[in-house]
NUMI-78095 format. One line per 3 residues: their letters; for each residue x, y, z of N, C-alpha, C. Coordinates in steps of 0.001 Angstrom, whole numbers, plus 500000, padded with zeros to 6 digits. Atoms other than C-alpha are relative to their C-alpha. Last residue first. Layout:
<pts>
a = X:Y:Z:X:Y:Z:X:Y:Z  ...
</pts>
This chain:
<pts>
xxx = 499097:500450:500658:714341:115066:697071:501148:499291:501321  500980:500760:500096:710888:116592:698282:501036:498467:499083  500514:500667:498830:712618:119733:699245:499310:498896:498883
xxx = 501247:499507:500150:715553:120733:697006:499178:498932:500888  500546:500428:501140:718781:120366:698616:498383:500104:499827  500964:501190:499510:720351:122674:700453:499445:499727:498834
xxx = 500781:500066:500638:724147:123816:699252:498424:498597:500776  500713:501390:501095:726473:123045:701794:499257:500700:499684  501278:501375:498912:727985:126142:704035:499817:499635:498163
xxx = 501111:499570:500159:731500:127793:702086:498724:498948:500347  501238:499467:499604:733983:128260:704338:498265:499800:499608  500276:500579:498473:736794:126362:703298:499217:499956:500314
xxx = 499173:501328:500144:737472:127098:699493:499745:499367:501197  500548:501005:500837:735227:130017:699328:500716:498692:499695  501253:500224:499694:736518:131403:702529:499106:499637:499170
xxx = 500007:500610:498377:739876:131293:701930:498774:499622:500184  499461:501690:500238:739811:132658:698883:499493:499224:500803  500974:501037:500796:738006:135501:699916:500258:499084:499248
xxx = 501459:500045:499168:740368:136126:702634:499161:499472:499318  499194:501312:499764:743541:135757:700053:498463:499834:501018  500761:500320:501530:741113:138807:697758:500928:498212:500888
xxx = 501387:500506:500262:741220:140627:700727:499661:498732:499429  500319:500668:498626:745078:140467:701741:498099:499675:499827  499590:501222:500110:745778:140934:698340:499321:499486:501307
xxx = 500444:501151:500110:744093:144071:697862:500155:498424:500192  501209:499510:499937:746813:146711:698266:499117:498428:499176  500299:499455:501299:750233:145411:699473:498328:499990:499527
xxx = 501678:500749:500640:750317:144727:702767:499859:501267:498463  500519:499573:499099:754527:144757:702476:498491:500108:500050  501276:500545:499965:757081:142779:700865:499460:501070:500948
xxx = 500361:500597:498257:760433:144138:700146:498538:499677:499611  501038:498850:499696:761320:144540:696020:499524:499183:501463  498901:499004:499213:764136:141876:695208:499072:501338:500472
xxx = 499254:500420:499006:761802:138702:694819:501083:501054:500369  501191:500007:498451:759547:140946:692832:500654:498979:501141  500135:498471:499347:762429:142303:690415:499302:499087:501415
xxx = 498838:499262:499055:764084:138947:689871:499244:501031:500639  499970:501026:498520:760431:137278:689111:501067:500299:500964  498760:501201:499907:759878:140231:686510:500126:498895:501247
xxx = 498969:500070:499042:756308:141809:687285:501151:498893:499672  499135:500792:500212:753344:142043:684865:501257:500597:500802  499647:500291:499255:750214:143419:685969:501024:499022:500333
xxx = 500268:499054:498498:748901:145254:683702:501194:499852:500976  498473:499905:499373:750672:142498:681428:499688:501336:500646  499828:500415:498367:746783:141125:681943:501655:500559:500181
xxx = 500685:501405:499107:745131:143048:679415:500806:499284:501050  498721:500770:499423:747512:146515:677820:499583:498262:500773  499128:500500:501249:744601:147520:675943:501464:498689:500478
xxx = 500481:500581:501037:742317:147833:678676:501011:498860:498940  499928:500417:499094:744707:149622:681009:498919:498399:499397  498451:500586:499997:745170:151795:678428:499969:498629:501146
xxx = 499984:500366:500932:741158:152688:678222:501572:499260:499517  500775:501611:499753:740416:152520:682109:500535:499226:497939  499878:501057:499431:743256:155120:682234:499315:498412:500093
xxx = 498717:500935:500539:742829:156867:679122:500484:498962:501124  499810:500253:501684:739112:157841:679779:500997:499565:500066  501274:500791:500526:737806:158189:683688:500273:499274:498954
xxx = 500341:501120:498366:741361:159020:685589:498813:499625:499418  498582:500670:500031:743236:161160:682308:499220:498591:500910  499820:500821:501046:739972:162472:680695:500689:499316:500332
xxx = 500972:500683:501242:737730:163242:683861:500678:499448:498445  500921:500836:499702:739693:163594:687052:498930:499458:499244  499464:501358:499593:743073:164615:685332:498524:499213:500800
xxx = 499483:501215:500906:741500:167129:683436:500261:498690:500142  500860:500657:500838:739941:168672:686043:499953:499017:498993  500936:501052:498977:742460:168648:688525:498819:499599:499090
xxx = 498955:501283:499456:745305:170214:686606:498611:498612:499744  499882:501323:501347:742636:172907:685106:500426:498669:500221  501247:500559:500960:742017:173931:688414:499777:499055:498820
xxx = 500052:501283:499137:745592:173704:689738:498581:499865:499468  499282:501388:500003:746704:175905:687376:499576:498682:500590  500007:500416:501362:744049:178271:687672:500435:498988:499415
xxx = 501235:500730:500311:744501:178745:691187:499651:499377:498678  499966:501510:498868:748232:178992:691821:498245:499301:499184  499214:501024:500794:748283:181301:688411:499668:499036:500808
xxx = 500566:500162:501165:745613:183696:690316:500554:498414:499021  501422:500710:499130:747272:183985:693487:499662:499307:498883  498669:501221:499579:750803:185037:691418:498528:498769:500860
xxx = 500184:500869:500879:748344:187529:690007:500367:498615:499835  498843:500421:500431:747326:189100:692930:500130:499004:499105  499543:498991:500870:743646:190318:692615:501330:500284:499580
xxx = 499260:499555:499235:742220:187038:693539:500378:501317:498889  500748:498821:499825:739640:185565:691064:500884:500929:500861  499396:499264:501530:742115:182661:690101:499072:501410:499857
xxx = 498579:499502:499549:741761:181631:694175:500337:500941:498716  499886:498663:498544:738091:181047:694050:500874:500420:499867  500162:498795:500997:738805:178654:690712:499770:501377:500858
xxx = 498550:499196:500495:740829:176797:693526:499710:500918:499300  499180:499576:498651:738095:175930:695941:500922:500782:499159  500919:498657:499692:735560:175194:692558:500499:500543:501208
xxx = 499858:499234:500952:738120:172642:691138:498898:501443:500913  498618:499804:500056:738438:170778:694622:500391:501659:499031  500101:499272:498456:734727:170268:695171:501371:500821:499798
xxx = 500849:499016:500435:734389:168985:691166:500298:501106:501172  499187:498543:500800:737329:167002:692141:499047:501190:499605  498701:498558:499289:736282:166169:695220:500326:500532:498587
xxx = 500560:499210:499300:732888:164456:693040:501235:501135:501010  500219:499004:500453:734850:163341:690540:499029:500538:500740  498452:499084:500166:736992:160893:692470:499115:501310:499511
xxx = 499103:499415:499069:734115:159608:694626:501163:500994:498968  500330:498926:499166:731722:159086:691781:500633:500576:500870  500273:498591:501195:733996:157477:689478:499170:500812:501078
xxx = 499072:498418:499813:735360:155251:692336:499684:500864:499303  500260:499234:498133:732956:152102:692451:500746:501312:500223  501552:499896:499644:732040:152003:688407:500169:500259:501912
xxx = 500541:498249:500254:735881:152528:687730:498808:500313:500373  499540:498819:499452:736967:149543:689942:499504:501470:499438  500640:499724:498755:734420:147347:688836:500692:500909:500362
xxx = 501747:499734:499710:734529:147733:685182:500003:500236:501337  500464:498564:500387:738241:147716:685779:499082:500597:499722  499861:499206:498705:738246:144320:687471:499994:501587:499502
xxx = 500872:499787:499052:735858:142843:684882:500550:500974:501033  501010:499230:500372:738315:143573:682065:499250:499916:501073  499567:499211:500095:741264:142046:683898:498879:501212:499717
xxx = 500634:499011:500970:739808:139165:685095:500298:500884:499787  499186:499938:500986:741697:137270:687912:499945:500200:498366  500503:501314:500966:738468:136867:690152:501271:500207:498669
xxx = 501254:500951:499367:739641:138223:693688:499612:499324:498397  499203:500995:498821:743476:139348:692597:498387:499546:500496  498765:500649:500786:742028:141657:689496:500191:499038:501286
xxx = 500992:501219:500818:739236:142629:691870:500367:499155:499424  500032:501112:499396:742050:144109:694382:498742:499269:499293  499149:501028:499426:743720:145457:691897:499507:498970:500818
xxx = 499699:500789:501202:740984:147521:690146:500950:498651:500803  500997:500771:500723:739910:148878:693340:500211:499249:498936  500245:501040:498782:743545:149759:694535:498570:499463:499918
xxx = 499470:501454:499828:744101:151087:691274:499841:499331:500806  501239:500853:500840:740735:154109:691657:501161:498641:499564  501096:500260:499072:742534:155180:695235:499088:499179:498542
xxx = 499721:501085:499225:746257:155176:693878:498393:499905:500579  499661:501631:501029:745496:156953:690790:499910:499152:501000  500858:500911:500950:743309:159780:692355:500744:498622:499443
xxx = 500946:500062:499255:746143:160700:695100:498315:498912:499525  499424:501310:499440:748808:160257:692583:498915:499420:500874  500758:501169:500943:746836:163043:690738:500308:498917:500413
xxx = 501773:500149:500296:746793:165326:694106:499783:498811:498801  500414:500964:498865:750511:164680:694670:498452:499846:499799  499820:501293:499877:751412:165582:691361:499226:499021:500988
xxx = 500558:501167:501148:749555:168223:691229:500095:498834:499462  501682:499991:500133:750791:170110:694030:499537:498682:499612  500375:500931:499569:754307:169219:693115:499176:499656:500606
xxx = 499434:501154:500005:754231:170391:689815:499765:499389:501250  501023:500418:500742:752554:173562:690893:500343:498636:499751  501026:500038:498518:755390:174546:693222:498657:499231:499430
xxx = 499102:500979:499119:757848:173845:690334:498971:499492:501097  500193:501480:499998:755732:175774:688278:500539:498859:500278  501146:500638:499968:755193:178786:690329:500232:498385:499093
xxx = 500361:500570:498998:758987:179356:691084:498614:499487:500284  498682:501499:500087:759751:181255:687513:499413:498727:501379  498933:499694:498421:756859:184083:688540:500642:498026:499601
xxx = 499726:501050:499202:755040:183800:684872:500569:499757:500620  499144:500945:499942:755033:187029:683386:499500:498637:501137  499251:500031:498980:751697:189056:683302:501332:498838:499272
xxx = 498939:501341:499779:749533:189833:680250:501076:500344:501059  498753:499510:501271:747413:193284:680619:500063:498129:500639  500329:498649:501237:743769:193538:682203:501050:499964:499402
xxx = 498561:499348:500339:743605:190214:684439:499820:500760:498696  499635:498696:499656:739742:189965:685859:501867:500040:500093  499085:500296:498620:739935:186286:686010:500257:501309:500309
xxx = 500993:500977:499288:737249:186396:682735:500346:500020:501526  501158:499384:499068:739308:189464:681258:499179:499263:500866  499686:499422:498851:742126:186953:680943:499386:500779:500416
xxx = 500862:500400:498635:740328:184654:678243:500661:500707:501467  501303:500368:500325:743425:184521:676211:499293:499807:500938  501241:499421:499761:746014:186874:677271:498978:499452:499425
xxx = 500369:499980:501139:749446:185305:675591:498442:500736:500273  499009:499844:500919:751101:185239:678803:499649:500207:498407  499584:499337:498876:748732:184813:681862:500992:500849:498338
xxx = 500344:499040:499493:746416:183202:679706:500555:501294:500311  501159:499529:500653:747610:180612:677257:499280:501414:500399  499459:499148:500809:750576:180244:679657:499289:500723:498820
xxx = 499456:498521:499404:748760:179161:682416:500484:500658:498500  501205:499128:499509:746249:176846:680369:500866:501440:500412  500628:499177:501130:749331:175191:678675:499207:501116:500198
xxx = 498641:499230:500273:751588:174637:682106:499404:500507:498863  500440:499006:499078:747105:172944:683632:502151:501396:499522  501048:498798:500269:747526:171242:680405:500289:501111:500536
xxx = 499375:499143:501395:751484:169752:680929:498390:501217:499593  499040:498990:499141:750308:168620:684666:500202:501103:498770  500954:499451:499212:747390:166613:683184:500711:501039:500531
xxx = 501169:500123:501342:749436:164549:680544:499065:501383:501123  499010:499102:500967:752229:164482:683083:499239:500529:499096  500075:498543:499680:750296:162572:685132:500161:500861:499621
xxx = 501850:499640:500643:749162:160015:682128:500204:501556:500940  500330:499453:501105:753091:159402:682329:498279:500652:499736  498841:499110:500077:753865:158603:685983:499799:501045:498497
xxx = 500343:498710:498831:750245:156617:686166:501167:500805:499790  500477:499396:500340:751891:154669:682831:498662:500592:500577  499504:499787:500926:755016:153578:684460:498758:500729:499060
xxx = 499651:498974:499731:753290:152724:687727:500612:500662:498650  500839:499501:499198:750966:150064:686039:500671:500933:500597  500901:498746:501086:753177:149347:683353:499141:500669:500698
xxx = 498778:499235:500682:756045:147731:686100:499001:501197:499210  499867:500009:500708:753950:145752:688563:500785:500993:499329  498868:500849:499927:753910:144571:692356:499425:500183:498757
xxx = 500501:500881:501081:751119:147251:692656:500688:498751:499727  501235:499708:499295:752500:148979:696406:499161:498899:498843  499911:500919:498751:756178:148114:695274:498761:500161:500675
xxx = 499315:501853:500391:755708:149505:691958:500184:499216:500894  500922:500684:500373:753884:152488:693031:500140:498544:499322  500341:500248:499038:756905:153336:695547:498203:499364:499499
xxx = 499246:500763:499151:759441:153299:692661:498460:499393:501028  500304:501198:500395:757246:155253:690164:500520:498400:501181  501332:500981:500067:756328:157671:692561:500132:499192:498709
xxx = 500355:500235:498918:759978:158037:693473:498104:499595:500167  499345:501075:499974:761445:158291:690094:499185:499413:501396  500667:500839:500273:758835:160981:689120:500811:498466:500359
xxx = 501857:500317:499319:759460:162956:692267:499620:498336:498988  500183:500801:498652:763376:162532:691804:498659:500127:500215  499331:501105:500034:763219:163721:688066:499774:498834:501153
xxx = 500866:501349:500247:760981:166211:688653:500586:498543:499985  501240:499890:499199:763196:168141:691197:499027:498993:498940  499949:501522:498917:766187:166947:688891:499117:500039:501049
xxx = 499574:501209:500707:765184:168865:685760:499797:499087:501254  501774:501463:499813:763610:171527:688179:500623:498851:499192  500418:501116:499108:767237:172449:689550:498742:499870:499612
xxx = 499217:500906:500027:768731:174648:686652:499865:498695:500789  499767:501057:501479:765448:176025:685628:501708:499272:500454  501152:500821:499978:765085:177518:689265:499780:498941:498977
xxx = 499574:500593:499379:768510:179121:689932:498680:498610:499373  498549:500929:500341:768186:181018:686521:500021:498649:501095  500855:500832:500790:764363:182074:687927:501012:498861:499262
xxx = 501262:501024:499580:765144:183206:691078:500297:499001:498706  499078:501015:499473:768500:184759:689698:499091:499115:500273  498955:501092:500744:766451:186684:687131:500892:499037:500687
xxx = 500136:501005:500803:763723:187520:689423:501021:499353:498855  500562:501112:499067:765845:189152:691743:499297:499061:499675  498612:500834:499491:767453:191487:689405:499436:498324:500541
xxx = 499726:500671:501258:764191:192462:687753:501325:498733:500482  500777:500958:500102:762787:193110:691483:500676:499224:498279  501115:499095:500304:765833:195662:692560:498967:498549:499654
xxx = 500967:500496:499450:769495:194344:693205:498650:500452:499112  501492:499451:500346:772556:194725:691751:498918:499343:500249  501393:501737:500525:775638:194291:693583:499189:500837:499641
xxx = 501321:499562:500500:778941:196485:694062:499041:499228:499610  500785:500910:500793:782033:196273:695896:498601:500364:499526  501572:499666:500124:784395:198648:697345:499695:498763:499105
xxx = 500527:501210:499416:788052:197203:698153:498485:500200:499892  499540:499879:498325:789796:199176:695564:499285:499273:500367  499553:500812:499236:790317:198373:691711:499695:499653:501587
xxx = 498085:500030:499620:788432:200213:690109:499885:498432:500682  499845:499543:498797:784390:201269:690928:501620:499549:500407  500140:498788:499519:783557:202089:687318:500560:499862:501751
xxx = 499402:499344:500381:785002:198954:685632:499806:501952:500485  498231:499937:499360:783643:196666:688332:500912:500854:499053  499769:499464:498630:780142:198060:687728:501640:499646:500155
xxx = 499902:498912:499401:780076:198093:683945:500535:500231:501411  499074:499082:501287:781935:194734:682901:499506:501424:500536  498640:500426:500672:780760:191773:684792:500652:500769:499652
xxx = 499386:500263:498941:777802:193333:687018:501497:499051:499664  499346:498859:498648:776428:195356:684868:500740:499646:500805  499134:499081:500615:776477:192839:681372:500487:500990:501494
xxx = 498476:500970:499951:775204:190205:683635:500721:500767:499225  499464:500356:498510:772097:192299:684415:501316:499534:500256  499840:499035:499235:771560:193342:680916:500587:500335:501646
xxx = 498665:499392:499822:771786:190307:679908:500910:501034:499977  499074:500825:499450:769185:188944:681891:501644:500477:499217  499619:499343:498863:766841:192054:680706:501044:499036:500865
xxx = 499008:498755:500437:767395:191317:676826:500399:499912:501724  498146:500681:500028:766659:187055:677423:500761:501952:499862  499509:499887:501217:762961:189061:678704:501480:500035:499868
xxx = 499137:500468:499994:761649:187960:682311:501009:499637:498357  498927:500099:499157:761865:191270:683733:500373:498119:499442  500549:500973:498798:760592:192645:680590:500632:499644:500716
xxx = 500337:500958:500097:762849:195630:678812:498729:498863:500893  501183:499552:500886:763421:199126:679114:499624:498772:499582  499822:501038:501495:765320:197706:682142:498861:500849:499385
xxx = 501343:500690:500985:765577:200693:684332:499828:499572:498941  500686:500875:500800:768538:201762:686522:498992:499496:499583  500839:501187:500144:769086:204105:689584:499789:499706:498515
</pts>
C-alpha cells in the first residue's frame, strides 16, 4: 500500500497518481493480461475533482444562459435579466470567498468547531452554485414582478421601485433571516462537507438578501431609468408571448380608469 506524503488535493498528489498509473504500474506488471488501477480516497478525489473542473465551465454556462433566457421572456427586457445574472454572481462569489477563507486558510474556524484546515470536496461548489442560484433567482423574480407591474400601472421608473422594494423588503428578508439560521445549524455539524453546505449557503443568502436584493439592485436599476426595460422590436416580436408578470394587472387598471370610473359628485349647494 501507498501514501501520498502530500494533500489529496495538492498539484504533487495528482501527479503522483498519473505518474503510477502511466509509468510505475504498467512497468512492474509487463506485458501480460493483468491490469492494475489505483484506488483509495486521494485517488478518488483526484478524478472527482479533474472530472468536475472540466464540466463546471458549461454547468454554469447553461444555468446562466437559461436564467437569462427565461427572465427575458418573463420581463420582456434585456438589462433587467442581464444584470439579475450578474448581481447573482456577486453573492455566489462571497458565499466561494467565505468557504475558502475558512475551510482553507482557517479564519474563524474554531467558531464552527473546525480544529485544522480541511480541503474543499471539488463537487461542493457546483452543488452550491446551483443552490444559490436558484434561491437568488427566487428573490429577484418576486421583488421584479413588483417593480414591473408598477412600472406598467403608472410608467415611472423611480416610483415603481420605491414601491416594489417598500412591498417586498420585509418578505425577502424575513426567509432570509429564517433561511440563514436553518443553514448556520448545518455549519455546526461535525462533518465537514456538512459544514461547507451550510456556511456557503448562509453567507450566499445573506448577502444576496441585504446588499445585492436591498442596495445594488434598487440602486442599478435606478441608474439605468427607463432602458430597465428596454427590448429590441425584432427580439420581442421573436420571443413567444405568455402572462407575463404584471401586465395583465396594470391592462385591468387601465381598463377601469378609462371605463369604469363612477362621476365625480358635485358639491352640494351647486
Amino acid at each position: 500500500m501507498v501514501f501520498a506524503t502530500t494533500g489529496p488535493q495538492d498539484r504533487a498528489t495528482a501527479d503522483t497518481i498519473a505518474r503510477l498509473r502511466t509509468g510505475v504500474l504498467p512497468t512492474a506488471i509487463g506485458p501480460g493480461p493483468a491490469r492494475a488501477h489505483v484506488g483509495g480516497a486521494a485517488a478518488s478525489l483526484s478524478d472527482v475533482g479533474r472530472r468536475t473542473s472540466g464540466r463546471l465551465p458549461v454547468f454554469v454556462a447553461a444555468v446562466l444562459a437559461m436564467s437569462f433566457l427565461l427572465l427575458m421572456l418573463v420581463f420582456r427586457s434585456v438589462l433587467v435579466p442581464l444584470k439579475a445574472v450578474l448581481l447573482n454572481l456577486l453573492s455566489i462569489g462571497a458565499a466561494y470567498g467565505i468557504m475558502v477563507a475558512v475551510f482553507q486558510w482557517g479564519w474563524g474556524g474554531v467558531l464552527i468547531g473546525l480544529e485544522a484546515t480541511v480541503p474543499i470536496v471539488s463537487f461542493i461548489p457546483m452543488f452550491l452554485f446551483a443552490i444559490l442560484f436558484g434561491l437568488s433567482m427566487d428573490y429577484e423574480v418576486f421583488l421584479l414582478s413588483r417593480v414591473r407591474e408598477e412600472y406598467l400601472r403608472t410608467g415611472d421608473n423611480g416610483a415603481a421601485i420605491v414601491e416594489g422594494v417598500s412591498g417586498t423588503a420585509r418578505v425577502i428578508t424575513s426567509a432570509a433571516l429564517i433561511m440563514v439560521a436553518v443553514f448556520l445549524s448545518f455549519a455546526v455539524a461535525e462533518d465537514p462537507s456538512t459544514k461547507m453546505f451550510g456556511l456557503g449557503l448562509a453567507t450566499a443568502i445573506l448577502v444576496d438578501a441585504t446588499v445585492v436584493r436591498m442596495v445594488l439592485v434598487p440602486a442599478t436599476m435606478t441608474l439605468l431609468g427607463r432602458a430597465n426595460w428596454w427590448l429590441p422590436g425584432w427580439l420581442d416580436r421573436v420571443l413567444p408571448r405568455g402572462p407575463v408578470t404584471g401586465e395583465e394587472a396594470a391592462g385591468a387598471a387601465g381598463a377601469v380608469g378609462s371605463a369604469g370610473e363612477a362621476p365625480r359628485s358635485r358639491p352640494a349647494g351647486r
